[in-house]
N, C-alpha and C positions, 0 to 999 in steps of 0.2 A: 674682863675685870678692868675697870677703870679706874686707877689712878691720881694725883693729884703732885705733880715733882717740877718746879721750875729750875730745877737744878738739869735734869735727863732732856728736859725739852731743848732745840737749840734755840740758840738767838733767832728771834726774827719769826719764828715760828710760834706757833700757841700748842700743837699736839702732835704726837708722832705713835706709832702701832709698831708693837713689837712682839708679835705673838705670845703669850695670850692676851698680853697688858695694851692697855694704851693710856698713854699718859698724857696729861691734859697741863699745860703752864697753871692755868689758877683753875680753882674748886668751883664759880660759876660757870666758866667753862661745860659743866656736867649739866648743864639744861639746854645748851644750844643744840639743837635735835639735826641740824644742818650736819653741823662740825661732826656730831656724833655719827651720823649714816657714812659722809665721808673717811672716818676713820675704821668704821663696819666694812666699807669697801676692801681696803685692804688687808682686814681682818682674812677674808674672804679670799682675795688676792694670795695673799699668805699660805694659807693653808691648800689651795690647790696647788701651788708650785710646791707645797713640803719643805714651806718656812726657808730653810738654809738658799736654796736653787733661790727662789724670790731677792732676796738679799744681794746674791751674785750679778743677776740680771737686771735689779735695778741700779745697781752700782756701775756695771758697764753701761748700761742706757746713759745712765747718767754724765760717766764721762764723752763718749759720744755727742751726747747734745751741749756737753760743753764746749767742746772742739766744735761743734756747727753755731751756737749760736754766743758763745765767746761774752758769753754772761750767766751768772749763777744762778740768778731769779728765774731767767728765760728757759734756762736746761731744767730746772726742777720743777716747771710749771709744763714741759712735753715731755717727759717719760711715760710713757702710754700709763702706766701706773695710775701719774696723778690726774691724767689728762680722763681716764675714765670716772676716777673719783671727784673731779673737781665739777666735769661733765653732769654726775649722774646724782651727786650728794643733797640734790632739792627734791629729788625723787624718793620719797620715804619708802616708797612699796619696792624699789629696784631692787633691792636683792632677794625679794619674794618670782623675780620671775628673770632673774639675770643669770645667762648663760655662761659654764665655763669656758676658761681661758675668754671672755667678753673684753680683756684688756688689752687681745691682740688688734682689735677695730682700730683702735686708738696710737697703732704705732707708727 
């Protein structure tokens, strides 16, 4: 279900996936078919780790790659997470043929 909340979304960001929802900064937002697979990615992402675990592992990924790369932008662009969403979200058909846990390639 998609959403439309510039409020949930963070600064600096346009959308974020929160099982089931995802929510998009503005309402055109909901035609860019790009943004849209990318945030299907971790839709997907989500629900194989069973939502909660996801959340945990990205959060430690997350500080980790702040501690290595001692920038916010830099660690939230290598969390295998985003690195396979950011990777693969030009690819419309990828989660027609994309393998679980596919986000461990990318760690």
């Amino acid at each position: 279900m998609i959403l439309v909340s510039k409020y949930i979304v963070p600064k600096g960001y346009v959308g974020v996936t929160i099982f089931p929802f995802v929510f998009l900064k503005y309402k055109a937002l909901k035609e860019d078919v790009v943004l849209l697979n990318h945030e299907k990615i971790h839709l997907k992402q989500q629900l194989e780790l069973l939502i909660i675990p996801f959340f945990v592992i990205y959060s430690f990924e997350f500080l980790i790659r702040l501690l290595q790369y001692k920038r916010w932008s830099l660690a939230y662009r290598n969390i295998s997470f985003e690195r396979e969403a950011y990777f693969q979200e030009a690819q419309l058909d990828y989660l027609k043929y994309r393998r679980l846990y596919s986000f461990l390639k990318y760690l």
